[in-house]
Structures are given as C-alpha cells and as structure tokens.
VOGU-3710 file (C-alpha; in Angstrom, 3 decimals, decimal comma):
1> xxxxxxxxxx> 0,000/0,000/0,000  1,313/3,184/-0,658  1,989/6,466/1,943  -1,774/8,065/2,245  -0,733/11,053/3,552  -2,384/13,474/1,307  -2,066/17,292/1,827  -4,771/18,037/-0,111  -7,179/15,490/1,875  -8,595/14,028/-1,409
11> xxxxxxxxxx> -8,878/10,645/-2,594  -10,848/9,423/-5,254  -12,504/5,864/-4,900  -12,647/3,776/-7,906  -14,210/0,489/-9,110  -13,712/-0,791/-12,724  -15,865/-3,296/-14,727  -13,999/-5,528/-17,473  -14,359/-7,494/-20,160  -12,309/-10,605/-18,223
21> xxxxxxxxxx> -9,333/-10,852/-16,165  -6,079/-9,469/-17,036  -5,526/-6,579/-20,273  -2,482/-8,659/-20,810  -5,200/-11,060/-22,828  -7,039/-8,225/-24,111  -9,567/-7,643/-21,657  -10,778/-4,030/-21,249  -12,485/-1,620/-19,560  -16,450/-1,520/-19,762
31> xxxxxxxxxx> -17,316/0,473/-16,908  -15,724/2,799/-14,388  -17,715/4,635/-11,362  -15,702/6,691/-8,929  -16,426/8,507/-5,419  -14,525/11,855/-4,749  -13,627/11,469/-0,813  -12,428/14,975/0,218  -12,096/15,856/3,761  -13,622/12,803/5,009
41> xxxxxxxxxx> -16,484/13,517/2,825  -18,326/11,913/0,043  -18,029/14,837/-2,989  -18,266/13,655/-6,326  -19,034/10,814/-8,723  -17,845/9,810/-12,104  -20,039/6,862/-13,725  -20,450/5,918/-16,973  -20,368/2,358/-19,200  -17,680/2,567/-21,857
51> xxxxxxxxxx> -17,614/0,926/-25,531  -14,137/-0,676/-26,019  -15,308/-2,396/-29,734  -15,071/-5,628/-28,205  -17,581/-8,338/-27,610  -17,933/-9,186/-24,017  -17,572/-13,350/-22,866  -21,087/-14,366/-21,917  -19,650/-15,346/-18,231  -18,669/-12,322/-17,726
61> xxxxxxxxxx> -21,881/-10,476/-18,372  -23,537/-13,098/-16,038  -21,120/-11,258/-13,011  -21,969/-8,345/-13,801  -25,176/-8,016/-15,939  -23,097/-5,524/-19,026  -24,207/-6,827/-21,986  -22,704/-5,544/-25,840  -26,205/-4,079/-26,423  -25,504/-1,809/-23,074
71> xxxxxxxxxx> -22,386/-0,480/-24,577  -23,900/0,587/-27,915  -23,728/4,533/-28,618  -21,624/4,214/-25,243  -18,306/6,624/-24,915  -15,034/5,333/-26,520  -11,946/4,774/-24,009  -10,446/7,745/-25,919  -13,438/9,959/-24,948  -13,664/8,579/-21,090
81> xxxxxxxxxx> -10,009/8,396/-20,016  -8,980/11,985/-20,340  -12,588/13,239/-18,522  -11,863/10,434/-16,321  -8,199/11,953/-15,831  -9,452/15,199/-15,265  -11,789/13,697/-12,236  -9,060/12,447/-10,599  -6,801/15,184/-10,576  -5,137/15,732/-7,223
91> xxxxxxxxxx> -6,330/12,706/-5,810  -4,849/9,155/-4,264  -6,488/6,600/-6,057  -8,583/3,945/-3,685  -9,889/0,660/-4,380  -10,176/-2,727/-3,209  -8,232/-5,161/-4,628  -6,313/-1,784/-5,743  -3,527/-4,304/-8,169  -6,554/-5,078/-10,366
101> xxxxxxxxxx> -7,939/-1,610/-11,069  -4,803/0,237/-11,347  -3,287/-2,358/-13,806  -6,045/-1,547/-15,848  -6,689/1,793/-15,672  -2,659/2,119/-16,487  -3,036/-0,220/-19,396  -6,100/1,726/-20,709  -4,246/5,058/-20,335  -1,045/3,662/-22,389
111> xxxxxxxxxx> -3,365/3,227/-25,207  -4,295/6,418/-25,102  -0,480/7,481/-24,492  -1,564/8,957/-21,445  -0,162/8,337/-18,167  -1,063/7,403/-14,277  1,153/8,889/-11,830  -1,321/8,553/-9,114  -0,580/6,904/-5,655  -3,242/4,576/-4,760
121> xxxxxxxxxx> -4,112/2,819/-1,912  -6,251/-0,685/-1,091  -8,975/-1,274/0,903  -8,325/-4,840/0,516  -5,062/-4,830/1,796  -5,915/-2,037/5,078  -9,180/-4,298/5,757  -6,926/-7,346/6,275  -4,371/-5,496/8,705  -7,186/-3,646/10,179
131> xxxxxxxxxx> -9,912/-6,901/10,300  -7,429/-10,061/10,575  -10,143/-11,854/11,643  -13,189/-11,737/9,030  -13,441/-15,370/7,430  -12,605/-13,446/3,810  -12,046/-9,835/2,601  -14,398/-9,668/-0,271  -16,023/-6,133/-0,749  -19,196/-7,520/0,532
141> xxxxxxxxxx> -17,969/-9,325/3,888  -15,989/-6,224/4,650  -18,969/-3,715/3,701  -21,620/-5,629/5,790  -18,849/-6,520/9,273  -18,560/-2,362/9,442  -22,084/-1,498/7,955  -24,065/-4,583/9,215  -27,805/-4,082/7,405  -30,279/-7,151/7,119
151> xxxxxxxxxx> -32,017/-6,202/3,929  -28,485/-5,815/1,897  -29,055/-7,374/-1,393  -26,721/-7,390/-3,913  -27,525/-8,349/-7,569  -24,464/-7,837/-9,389  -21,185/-6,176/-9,542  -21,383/-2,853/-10,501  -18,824/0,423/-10,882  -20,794/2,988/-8,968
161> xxxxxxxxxx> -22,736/0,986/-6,771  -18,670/-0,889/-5,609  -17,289/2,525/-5,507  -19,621/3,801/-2,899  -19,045/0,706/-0,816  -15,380/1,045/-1,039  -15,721/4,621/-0,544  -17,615/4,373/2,736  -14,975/1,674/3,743  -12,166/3,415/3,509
171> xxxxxx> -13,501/6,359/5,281  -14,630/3,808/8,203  -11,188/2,700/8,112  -9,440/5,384/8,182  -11,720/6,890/10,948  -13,662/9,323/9,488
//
C-alpha cells in the first residue's frame, strides 16, 4: 500500500468493470464509477459504461449483468479516459483489490499514451491489517462486518454501486 498522507485530503474511490481478467489477454475496460472522498467527505461521482469495440464473454456479463447491447452509442476509451483523468486530478487513487484496477486503468491510459502517476491505496489490503479476523475480505464481507444491514441485497457487480461501498470503507477505516 502506498503512503496516504495526502495534503490536499482528497482521494478518489474507484471500481472498474472488465471485459475478463487481465488486459495482458485483451480484456478491457467496460465500466468505471468513482467517489470523490475529500475531507472525510463523500463529494463527487464519475459513472459511466464505456464501448471498447469488443464483444464481451457471456460469463462475464452473467457477473456483472453488461451486456454488448448496453455499450452501444456508449463513450469510446479515448473519450472517457482523459474526462476520467481530469476527475481524478489531485487525488490518491482507492480501491479494493487496488492491483486489479490500477493495472487496468494504467493499461487503458497507455493506449491512449496517457499516463497514471497517481498513488493509490487498497482497501483490501488495510481491511486485512485492520480486520485479521473476518473469514474473507471480499467487498461484501468487509462492507456488511462495518455497515451490518439485514435487507443488503446485492444483484451484481457494478462500478458505482462498488465505488460507494469502497468509498464508505475506507472512510470507516481510516476513521472518518
């Protein structure tokens, strides 16, 4: 994980949505949502479903309910990544399982010969020094141990809707 310490008190939580696994393989991003954390604060989102030009596996869509008709008319990675840029300017980058999304987000940006120079930090990572003793570390087990709520139902795996989870995660575990 890398130093937190931000000056400016802003951090900018971010979940991605993919076409599969690793961009080495060609995998890419379909979806990004984002939560603007700034003084401790929820202040800003940045959502929208992106249209790479490729077709997206059929198990994949069944994690997280994208389909190719969803992406049609959608933005292009060259007209999301430098708006997305601009969102995250001045910010730490958080997410959980922070490896994932920041390999792809710095894959993404090469493409567009753009670059990442953001720190970033991982919920996943903090949750398991701070929580040692939750049976796993998934978004959701971590989510409902701080936030417990009896009607939680969660359908699929979605940018936004992960991003405000993380979001509120980190600022639980950070303490604020």
């Amino acid at each position: 994980m890398q130093n937190a310490m931000n000056p400016l008190g802003r951090f900018v939580v971010v979940d991605l949505e993919t076409t599969g696994l690793s961009p080495r393989m060609g995998h890419r991003v379909i979806e990004i949502g984002a939560v603007a954390v700034e003084n401790g604060a929820m202040a800003g989102e940045f959502s929208t479903l992106i249209n790479p030009g490729v077709p997206i596996p059929v198990e994949v869509q069944a994690i997280h309910g994208i389909t190719d008709e969803m992406l049609e008319g959608r933005p292009t990675p060259a007209e999301t990544f430098p708006r997305f840029l601009e969102f995250i300017a001045g910010g730490i980058l958080v997410a959980h399982n922070a490896s994932f999304d920041i390999r792809f987000l710095r894959h993404e940006f090469a493409r567009l010969h753009l670059t990442l120079p953001h720190r970033h930090c991982c919920t996943l990572e903090l949750s398991r020094l701070r929580l040692p003793r939750l049976m796993d570390h998934t978004l959701e087990t971590v989510y409902l141990h701080l936030f417990p709520d009896p009607h939680f139902l969660r359908q699929n795996h979605r940018a936004l809707d992960d991003a405000r989870m993380t979001a509120k995660i980190w600022m639980k575990l950070m303490g604020r």
